[in-house]
N, C-alpha and C positions, 0 to 999 in steps of 0.2 A: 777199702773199708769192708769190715764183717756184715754178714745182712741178721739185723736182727729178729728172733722170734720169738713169741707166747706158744706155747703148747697147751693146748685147753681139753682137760679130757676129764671126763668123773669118773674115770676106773685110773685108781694110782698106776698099776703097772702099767699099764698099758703107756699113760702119759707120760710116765718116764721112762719106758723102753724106748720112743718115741725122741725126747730128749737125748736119751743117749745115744742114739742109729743119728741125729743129728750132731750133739760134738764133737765126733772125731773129728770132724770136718772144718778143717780153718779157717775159712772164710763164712762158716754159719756160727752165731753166737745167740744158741736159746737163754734169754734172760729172765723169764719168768715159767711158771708153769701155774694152771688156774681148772681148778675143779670142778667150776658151775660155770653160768652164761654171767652173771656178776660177778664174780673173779676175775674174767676175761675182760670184762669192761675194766676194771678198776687197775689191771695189769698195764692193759693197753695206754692207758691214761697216763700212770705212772711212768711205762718205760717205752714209747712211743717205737714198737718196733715195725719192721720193713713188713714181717709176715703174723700172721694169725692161724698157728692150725687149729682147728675150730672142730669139735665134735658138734654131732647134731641133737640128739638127747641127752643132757643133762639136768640136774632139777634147779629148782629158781628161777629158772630161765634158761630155753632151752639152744642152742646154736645157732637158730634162726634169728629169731630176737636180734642176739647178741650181735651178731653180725649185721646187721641193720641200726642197731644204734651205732655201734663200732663205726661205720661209716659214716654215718652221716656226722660227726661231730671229730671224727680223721680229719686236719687240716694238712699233712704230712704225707699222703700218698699211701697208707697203710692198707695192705692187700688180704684178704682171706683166703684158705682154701681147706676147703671142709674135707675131713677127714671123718668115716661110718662106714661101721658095717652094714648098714642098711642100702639098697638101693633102690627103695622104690619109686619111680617115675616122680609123684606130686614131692617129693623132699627135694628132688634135684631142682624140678622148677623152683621152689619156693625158695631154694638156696640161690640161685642163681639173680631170680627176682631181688633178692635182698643186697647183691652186688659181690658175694661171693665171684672172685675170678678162676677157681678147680673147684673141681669136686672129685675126688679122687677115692676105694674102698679102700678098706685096712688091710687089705688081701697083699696091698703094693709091694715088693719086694723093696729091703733095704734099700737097696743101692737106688732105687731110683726116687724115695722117700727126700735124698737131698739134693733130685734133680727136677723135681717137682717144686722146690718150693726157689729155686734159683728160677726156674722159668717166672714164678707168681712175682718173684721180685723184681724181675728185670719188663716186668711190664706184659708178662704172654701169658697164656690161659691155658687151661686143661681141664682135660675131660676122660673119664674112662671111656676108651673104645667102645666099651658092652653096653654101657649107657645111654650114649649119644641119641644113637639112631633112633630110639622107643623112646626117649624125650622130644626128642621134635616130633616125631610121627602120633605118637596121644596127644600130644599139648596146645601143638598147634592149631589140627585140624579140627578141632572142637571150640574155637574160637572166633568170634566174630569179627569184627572190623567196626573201630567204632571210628564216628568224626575228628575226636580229636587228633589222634592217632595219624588219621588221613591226612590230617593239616599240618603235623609237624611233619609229613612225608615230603611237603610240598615244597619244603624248604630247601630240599637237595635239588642240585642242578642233574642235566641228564648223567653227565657221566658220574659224579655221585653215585647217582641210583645204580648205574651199573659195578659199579666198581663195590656197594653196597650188595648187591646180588652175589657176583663173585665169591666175598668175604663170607655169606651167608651158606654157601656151597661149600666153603672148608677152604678158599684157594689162599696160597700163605702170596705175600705181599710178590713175593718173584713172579711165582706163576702166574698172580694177575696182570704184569709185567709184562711179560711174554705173550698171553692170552691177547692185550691190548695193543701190543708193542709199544709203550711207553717206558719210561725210567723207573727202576725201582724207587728213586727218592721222589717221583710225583704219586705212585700210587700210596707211599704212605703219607704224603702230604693229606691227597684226598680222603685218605682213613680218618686220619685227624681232624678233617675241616668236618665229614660226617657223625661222630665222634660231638664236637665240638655245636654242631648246630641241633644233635639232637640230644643233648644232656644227657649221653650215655656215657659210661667208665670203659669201655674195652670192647674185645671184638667179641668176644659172647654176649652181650649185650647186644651188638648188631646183629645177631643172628636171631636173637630172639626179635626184637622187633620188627625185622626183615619179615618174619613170619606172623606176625601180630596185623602188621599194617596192611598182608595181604599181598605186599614185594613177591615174596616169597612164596607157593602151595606145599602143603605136607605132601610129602613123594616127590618133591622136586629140587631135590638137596644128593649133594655127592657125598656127605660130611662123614666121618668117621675114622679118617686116616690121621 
């Protein structure tokens, strides 16, 4: 099956060069395209697809927004990935925050425009390189540690927490594998039970809260590769 997409952009060209660098491609089927953060809602809604590329400034409502209700009312597994020129550190947090799974610049070259949004659909995350780093490293360490926080930590067992650490360091399911010497199908099992006991969507979400909760310290991350 085709993976379906929204292309959500308020510059026409642009959203449809966009469209078009996606259909050549047979197995991607863009079905709509939407020019505000309410178009994209109303798209979504309409033609429930796999992806969301999502600009971040638009008017009536801006990418953010959009992609925060988008999710929260997805009963279908519908995935974001923000697509901007812009890259300033607090848009990536807030996008990310809002359960965006990439965040990717418009710099991307074609070709990998339709390998970006096959990773979002099949469940994997992305990040620009240039980004990464200066996002964990401002965001994090300016951050407290508050109780509750501390309490849903509590709820991982030891190797959870480890194996949450790992993920929080950038290590993809093998190398944590190896790193532990256990099976690859236990180490995503335990992705998922972490995942699952802390009401997070994906493994950028474990990284941010890795670092939220305090698992984690800014500087003590390999992540970027």
């Amino acid at each position: 099956m085709s993976i379906r997409v929204v292309v959500a952009d308020d510059q026409a060209l642009v959203r449809r060069g966009f469209a078009m660098i996606l259909r050549v491609h047979p197995d991607i089927e863009v079905v709509a395209e939407a020019g505000t953060g309410v178009e994209a809602i109303e798209a979504t809604r309409l033609h429930r697809p796999d992806v969301i590329l999502m600009d971040i400034r638009m008017p009536e409502m801006d990418g953010l927004e959009a992609t925060s209700r988008i999710l929260e009312e997805a009963d279908w597994g519908a995935r974001v990935l923000i697509l901007t020129t812009f890259d300033p550190d607090e848009y990536v947090y807030k996008a990310l925050r809002s359960g965006a799974s990439a965040f990717v610049l418009k710099d991307i070259r074609p070709e990998q425009l339709a390998i970006a949004v096959r990773t979002v659909a099949e469940g994997g995350t992305l990040l620009s390189p240039s980004i990464t780093r200066r996002f964990i490293d401002r965001f994090t360490q300016r951050r407290t540690v508050n109780a509750a926080v501390t309490a849903r930590l509590e709820r991982l067992t030891s190797r959870e927490r480890e194996i949450m650490t790992s993920v929080a360091r950038g290590a993809s399911n093998a190398e944590i594998a190896e790193q532990l010497v256990i099976g690859a199908a236990t180490v995503k099992s335990h992705v998922s039970s972490v995942l699952t006991k802390l009401g997070l969507r994906d493994r950028i979400q474990i990284v941010i809260f890795a670092y939220e909760s305090g698992l984690i310290e800014a500087g003590d991350h390999d992540i970027g590769h």
